[in-house]
PAZAPA-4460 file (N, C-alpha, C; in steps of 0.05 Angstrom, whole numbers, plus 32768, in hexadecimal, padded with zeros to 4 digits):
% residues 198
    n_x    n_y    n_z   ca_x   ca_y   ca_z    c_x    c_y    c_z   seq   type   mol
   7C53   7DB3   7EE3   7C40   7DC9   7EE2   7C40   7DD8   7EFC     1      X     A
   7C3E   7DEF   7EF9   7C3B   7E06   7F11   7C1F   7E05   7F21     2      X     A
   7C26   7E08   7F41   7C0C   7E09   7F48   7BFF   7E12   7F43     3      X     A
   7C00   7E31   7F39   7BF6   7E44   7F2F   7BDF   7E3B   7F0F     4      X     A
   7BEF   7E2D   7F08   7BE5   7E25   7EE9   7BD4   7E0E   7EF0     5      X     A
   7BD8   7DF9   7F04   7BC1   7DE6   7F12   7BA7   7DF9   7F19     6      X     A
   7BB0   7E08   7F30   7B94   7E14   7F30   7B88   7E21   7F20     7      X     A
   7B95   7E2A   7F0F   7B86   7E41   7EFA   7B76   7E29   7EED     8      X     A
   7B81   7E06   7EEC   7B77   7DF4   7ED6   7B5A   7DF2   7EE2     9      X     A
   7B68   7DE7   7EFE   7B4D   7DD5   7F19   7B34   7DEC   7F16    10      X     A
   7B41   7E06   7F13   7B26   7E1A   7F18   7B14   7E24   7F04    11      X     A
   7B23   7E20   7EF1   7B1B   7E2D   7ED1   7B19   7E4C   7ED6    12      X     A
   7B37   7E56   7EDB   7B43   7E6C   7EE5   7B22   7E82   7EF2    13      X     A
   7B1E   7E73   7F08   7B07   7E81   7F19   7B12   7E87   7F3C    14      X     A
   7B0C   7E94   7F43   7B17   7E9A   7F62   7B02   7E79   7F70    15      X     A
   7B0C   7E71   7F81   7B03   7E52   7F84   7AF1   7E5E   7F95    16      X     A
   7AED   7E6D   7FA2   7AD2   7E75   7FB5   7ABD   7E81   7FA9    17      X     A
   7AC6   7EA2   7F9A   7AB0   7EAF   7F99   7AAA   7EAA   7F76    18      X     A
   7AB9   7E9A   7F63   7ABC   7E98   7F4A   7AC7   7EB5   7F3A    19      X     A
   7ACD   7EC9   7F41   7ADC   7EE0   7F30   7AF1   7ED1   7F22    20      X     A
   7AEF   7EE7   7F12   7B09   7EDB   7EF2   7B1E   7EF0   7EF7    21      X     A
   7B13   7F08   7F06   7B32   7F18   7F07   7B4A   7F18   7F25    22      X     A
   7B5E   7F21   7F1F   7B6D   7F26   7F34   7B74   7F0C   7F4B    23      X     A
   7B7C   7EF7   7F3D   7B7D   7ED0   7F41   7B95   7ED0   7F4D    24      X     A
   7BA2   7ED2   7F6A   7BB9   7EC1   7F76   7BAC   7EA8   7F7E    25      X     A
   7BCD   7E9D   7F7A   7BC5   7E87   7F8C   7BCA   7E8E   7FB5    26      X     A
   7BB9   7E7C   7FBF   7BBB   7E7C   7FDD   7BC0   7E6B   7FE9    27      X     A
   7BD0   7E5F   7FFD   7BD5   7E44   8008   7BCC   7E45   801E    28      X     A
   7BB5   7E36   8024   7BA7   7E2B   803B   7BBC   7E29   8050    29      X     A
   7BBC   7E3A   806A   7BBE   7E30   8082   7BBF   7E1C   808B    30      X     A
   7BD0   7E16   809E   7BD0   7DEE   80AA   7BD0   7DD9   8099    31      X     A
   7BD8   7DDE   8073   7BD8   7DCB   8066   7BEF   7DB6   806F    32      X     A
   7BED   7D9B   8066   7C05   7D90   8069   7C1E   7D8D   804D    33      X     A
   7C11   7D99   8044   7C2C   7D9E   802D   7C2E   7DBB   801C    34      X     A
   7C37   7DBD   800A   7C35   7DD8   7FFA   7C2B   7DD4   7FE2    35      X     A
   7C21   7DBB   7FDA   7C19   7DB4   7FBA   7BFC   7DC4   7FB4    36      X     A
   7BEE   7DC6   7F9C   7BDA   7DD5   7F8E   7BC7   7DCA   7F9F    37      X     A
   7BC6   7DB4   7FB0   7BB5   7DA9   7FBE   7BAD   7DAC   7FD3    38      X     A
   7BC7   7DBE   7FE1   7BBD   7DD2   7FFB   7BB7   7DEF   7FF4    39      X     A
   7BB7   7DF8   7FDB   7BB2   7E10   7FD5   7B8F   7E11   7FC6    40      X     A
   7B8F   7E3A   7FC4   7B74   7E34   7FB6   7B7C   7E55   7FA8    41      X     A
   7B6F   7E51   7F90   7B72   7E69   7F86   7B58   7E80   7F89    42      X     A
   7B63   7E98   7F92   7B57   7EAA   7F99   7B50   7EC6   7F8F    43      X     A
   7B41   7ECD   7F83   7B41   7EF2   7F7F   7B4B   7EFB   7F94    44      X     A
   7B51   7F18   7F8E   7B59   7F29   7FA2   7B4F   7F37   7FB9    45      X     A
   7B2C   7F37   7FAB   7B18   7F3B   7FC4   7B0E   7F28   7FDA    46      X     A
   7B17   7F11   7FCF   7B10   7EFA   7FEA   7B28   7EFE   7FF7    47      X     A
   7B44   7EFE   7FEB   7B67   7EFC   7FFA   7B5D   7F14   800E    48      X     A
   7B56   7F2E   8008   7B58   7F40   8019   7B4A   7F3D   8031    49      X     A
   7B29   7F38   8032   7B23   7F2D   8044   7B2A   7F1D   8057    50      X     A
   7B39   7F07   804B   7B43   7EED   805A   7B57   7EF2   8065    51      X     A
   7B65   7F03   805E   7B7C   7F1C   8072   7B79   7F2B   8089    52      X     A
   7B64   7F3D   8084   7B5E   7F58   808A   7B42   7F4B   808E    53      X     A
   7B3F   7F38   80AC   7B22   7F3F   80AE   7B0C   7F54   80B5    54      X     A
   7B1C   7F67   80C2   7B02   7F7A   80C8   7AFA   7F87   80B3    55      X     A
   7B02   7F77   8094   7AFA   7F90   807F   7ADF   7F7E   806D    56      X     A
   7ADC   7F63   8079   7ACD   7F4B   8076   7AAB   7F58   8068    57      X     A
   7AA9   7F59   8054   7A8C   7F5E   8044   7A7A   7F3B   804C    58      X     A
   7A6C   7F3F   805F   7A5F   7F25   8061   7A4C   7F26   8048    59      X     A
   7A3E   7F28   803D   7A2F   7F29   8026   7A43   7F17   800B    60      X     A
   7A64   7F23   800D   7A68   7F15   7FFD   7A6D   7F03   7FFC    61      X     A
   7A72   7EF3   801B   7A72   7ED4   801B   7A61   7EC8   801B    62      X     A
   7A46   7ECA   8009   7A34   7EC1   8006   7A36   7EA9   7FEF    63      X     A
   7A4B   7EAD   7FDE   7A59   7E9B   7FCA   7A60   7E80   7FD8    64      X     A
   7A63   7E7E   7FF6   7A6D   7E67   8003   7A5E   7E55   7FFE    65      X     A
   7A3F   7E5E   7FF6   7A2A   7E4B   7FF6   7A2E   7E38   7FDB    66      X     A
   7A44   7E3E   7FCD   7A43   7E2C   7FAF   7A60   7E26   7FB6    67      X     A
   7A79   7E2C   7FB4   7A8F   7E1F   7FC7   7A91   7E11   7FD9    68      X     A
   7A7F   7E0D   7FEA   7A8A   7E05   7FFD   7A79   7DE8   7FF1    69      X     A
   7A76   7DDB   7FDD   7A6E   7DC6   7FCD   7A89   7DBB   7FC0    70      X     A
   7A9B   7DC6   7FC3   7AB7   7DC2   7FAA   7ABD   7DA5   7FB0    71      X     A
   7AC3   7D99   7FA1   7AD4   7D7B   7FA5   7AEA   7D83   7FB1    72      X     A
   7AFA   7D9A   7FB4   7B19   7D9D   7FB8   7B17   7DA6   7FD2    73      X     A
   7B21   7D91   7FE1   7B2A   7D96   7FFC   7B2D   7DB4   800F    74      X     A
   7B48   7DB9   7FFC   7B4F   7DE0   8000   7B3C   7DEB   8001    75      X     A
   7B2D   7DED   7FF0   7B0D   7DFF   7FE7   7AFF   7DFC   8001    76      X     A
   7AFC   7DE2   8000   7AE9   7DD6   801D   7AF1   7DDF   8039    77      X     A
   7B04   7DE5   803E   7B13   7DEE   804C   7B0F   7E12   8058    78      X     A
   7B1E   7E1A   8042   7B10   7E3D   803D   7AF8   7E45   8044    79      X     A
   7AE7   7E34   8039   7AC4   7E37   803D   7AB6   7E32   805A    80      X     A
   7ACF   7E23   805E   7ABF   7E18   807D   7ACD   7E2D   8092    81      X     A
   7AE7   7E3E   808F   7AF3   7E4D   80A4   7AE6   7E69   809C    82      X     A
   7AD9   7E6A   8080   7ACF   7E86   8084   7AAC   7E81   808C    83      X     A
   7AA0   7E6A   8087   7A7E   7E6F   8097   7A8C   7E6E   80B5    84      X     A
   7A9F   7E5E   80BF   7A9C   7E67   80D3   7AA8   7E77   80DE    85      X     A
   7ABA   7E8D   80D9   7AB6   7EA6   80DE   7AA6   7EB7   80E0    86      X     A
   7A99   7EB2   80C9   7A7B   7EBA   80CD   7A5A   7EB8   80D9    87      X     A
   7A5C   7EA7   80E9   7A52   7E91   80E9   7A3C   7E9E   80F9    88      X     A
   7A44   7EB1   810F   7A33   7ECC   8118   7A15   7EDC   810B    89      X     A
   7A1F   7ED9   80E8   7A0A   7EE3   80E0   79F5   7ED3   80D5    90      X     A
   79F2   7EBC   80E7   79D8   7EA9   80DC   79DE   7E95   80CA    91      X     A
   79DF   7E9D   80AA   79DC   7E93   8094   79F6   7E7B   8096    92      X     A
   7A12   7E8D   809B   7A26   7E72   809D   7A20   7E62   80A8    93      X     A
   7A10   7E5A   80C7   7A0F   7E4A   80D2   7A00   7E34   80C9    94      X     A
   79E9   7E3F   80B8   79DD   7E27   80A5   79EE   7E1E   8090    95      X     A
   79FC   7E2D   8084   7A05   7E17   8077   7A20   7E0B   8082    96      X     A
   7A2C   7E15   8094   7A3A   7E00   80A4   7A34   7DEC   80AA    97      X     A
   7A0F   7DF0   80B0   7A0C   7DCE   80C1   7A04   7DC6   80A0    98      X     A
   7A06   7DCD   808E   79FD   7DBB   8074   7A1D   7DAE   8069    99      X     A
   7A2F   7DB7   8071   7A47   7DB2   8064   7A4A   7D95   806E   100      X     A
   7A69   7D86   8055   7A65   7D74   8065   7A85   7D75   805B   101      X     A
   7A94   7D57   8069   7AB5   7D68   8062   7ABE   7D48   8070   102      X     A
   7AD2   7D3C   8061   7AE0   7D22   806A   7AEF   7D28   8080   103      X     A
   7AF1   7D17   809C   7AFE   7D19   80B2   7B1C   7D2F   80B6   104      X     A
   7B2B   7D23   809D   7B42   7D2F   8096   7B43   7D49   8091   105      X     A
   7B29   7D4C   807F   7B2C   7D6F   8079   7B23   7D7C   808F   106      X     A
   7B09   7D73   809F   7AF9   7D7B   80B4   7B15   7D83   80CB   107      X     A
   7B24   7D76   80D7   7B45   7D72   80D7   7B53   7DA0   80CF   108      X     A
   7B54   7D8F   80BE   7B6D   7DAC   80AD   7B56   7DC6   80AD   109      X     A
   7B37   7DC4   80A7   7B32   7DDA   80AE   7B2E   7DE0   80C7   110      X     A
   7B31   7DD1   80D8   7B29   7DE4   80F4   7B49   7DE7   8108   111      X     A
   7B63   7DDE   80F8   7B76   7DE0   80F8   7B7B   7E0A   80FD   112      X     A
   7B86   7E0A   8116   7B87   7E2B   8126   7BA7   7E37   8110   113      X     A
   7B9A   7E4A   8112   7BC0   7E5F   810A   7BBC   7E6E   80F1   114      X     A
   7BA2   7E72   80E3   7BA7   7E87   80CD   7B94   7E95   80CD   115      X     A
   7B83   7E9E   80DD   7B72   7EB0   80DD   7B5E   7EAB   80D8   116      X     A
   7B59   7E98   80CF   7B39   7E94   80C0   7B36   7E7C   80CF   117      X     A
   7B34   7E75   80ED   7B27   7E63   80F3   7B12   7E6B   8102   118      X     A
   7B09   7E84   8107   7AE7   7E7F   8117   7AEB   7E8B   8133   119      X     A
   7ADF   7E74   8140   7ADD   7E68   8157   7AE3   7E53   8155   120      X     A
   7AFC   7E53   8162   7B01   7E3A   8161   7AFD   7E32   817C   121      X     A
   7B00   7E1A   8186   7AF7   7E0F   8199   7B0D   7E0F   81B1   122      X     A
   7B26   7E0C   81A4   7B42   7E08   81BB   7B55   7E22   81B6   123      X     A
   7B4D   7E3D   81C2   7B57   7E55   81B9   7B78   7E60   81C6   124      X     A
   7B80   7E3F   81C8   7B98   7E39   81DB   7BB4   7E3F   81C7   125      X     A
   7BA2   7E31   81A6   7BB1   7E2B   8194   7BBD   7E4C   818B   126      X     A
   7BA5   7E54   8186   7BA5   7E7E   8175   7BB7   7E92   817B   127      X     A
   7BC7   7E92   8170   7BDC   7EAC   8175   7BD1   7EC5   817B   128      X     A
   7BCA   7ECF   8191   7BBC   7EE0   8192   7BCD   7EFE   819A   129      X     A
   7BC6   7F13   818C   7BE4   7F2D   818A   7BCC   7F3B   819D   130      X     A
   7BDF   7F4B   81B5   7BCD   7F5D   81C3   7BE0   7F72   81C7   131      X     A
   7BD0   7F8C   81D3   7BDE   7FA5   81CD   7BEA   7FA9   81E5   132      X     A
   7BF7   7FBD   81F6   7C06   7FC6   820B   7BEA   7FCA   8223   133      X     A
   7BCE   7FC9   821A   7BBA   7FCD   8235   7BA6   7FB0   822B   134      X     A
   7BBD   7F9C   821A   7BA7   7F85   8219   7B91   7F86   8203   135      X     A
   7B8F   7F9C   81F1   7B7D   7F94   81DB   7B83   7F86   81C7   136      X     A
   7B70   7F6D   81BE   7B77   7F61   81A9   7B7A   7F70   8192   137      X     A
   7B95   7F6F   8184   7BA4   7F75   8165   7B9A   7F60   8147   138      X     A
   7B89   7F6C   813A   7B86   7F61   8121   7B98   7F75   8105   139      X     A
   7B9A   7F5C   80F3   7BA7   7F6A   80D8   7BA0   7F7E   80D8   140      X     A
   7BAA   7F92   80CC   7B9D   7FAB   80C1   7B93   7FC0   80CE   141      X     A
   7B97   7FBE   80F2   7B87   7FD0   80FF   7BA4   7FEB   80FC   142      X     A
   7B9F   7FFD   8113   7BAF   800B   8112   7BBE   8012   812D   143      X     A
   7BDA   8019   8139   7BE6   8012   8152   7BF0   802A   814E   144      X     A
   7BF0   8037   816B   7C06   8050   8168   7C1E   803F   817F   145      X     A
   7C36   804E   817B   7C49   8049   818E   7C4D   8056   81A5   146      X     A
   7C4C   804A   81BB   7C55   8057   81D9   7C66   8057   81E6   147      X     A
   7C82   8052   81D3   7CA0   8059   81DD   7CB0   805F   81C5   148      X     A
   7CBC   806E   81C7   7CC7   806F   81B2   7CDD   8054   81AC   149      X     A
   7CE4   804F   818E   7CEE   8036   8187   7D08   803E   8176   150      X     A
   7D1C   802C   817D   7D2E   802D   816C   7D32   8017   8151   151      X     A
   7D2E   8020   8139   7D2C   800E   8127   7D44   8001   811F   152      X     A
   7D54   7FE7   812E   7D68   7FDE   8120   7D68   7FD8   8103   153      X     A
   7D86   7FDC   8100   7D88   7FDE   80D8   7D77   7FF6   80D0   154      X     A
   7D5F   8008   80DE   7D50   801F   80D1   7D5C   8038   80C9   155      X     A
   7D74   8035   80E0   7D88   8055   80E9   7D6F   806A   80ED   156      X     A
   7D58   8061   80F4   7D4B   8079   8103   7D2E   806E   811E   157      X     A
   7D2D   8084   8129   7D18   8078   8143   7CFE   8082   8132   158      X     A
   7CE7   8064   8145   7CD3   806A   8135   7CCA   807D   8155   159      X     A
   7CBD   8093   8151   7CBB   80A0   8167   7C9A   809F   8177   160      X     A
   7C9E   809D   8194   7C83   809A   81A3   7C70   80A7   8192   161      X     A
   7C52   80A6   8193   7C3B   80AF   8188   7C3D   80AA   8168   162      X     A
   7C48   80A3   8158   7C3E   8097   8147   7C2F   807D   8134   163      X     A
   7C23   808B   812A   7C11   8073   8122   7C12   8064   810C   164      X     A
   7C08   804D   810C   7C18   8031   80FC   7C04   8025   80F6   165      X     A
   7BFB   802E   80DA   7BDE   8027   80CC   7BEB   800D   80B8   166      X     A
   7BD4   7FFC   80BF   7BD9   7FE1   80AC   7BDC   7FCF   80B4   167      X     A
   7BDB   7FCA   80CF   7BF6   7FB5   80DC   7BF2   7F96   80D7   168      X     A
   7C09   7F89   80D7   7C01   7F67   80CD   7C1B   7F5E   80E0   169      X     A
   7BFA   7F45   80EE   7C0C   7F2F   8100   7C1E   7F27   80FA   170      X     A
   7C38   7F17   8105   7C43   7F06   8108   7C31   7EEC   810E   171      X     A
   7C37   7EE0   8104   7C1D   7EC3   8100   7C2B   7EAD   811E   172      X     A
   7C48   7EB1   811C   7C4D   7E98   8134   7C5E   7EAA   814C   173      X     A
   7C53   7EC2   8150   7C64   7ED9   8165   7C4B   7EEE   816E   174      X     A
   7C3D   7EDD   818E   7C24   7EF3   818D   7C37   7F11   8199   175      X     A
   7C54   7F12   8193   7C61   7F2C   819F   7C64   7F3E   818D   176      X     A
   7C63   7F39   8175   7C76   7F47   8157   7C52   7F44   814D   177      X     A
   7C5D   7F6A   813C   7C43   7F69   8128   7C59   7F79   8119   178      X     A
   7C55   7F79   8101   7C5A   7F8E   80ED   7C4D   7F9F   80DB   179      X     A
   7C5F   7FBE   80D3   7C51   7FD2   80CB   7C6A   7FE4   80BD   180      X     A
   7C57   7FF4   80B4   7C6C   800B   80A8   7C74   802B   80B4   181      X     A
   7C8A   802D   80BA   7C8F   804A   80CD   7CA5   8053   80B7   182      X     A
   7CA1   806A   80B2   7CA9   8074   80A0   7CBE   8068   8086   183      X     A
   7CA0   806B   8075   7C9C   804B   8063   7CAD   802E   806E   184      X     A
   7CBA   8029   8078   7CC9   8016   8083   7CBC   8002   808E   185      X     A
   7CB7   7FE6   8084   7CAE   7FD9   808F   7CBF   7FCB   80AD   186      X     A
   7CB3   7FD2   80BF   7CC5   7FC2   80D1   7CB3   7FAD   80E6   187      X     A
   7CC1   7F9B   80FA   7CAE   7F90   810F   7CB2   7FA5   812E   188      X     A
   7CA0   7FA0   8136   7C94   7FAD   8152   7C84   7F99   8167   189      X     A
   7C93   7F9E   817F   7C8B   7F8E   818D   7C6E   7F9A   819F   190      X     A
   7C5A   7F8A   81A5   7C48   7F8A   81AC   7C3E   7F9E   81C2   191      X     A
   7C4B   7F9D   81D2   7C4C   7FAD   81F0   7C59   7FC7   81EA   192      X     A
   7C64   7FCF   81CB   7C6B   7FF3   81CC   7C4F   7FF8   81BE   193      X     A
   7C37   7FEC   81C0   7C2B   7FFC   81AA   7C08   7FF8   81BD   194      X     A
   7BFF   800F   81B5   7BDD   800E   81B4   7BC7   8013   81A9   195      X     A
   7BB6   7FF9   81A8   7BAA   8000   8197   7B8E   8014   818C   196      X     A
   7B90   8023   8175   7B88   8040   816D   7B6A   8031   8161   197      X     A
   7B4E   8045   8167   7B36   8048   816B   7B31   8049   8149   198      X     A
***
C-alpha cells in the first residue's frame, strides 16, 4: 500500500490538523527517522502553505491544534507541537502547550531544529539561518533584489543588478544559497549578492 493510501486510510481522507477534505498531500515530517506513512502526515493545502511560507501564517486558523494536537499518531503530535509553538506569542498556544503531553521520543523529534516550524527553539546553534548582504534575516517567500550583477551558469544570460526576486525559498542545509526565479528561470543565488526588499 502507498503512503499516500495509508494516510488517506489513518485519516479518513481529512487534512490531519485542520480536518478539510479538499486539496490532501501528503507531508513528511522534518527530523523523522525514516520515510514510512509514520513520519508523514497528510495535509490540505492551506495548512502546507503556511507551514512553508510563514509570514503568511492566519493564527486564527491554528485554532484546530486544539483537537489535533490529541491524535494518537506521533507525526500529528509532532506538527501540533512545532506550530503552538511558533505561535506560542499569541497566548492561547501556550496553554495548550503546557496541556499537551507527548512520549519522550516524540517530545525528541518535535523539538528536533531544521524545518522551519520549530519556534524557539532553545539551541539556535542548530537553525540554518539565510541572511542578506547587510545581515537581515531571509525567510521563504520574502522578496530580494540583486546587488551585482550575476552570471547564470547553464542560463546563457546575466541576471542583472537591481532586480527583484519575488518568492524566494531556502536552501534548508546552505545558510548561503536561496532560490528564486529571474526571468522565469529558476536558479540558486548566493546570499551576499542580494538585499533584502521592504
Amino acid at each position: 500500500m502507498s503512503i499516500e493510501k495509508e494516510l488517506l486510510e489513518r485519516s479518513e481522507s481529512k487534512c490531519e490538523l485542520c480536518g478539510a477534505e479538499n486539496d490532501l498531500t501528503v507531508y513528511a515530517v522534518p527530523s523523522s527517522a525514516d520515510s514510512s506513512a509514520d513520519s508523514c502526515v497528510l495535509l490540505c493545502d492551506d495548512c502546507r502553505g503556511q507551514i512553508d511560507a510563514p509570514d503568511t501564517v492566519d493564527v486564527n486558523h491554528w485554532r484546530c491544534l486544539n483537537d489535533s494536537m490529541w491524535s494518537a499518531v506521533p507525526a500529528v503530535q509532532v506538527m501540533a507541537w512545532r506550530m503552538l509553538t511558533r505561535l506560542k506569542g499569541e497566548g492561547w498556544p501556550q496553554d495548550l502547550l503546557d496541556m499537551m503531553y507527548m512520549e519522550d521520543d516524540v517530545k525528541t523529534w518535535a523539538e528536533a531544529a531544521g524545518d522551519g516550524v520549530d519556534g524557539d527553539n532553545e539551541d539556535e546553534t542548530d537553525v540554518v539561518k539565510h541572511v542578506d548582504s547587510n545581515g537581515a534575516v531571509l525567510q521563504a517567500g520574502d522578496t530580494v533584489t540583486l546587488i551585482k550583477d550575476l552570471n547564470v551558469k547553464g542560463g546563457g544570460f546575466t541576471a542583472k543588478r537591481g532586480t527583484a526576486v519575488r518568492g524566494i525559498s531556502l536552501v534548508g542545509d546552505n545558510a548561503e544559497h536561496i532560490e528564486g526565479r529571474v526571468s522565469g528561470q529558476l536558479i540558486v543565488i548566493l546570499t551576499q549578492f542580494v538585499k533584502k526588499s521592504n
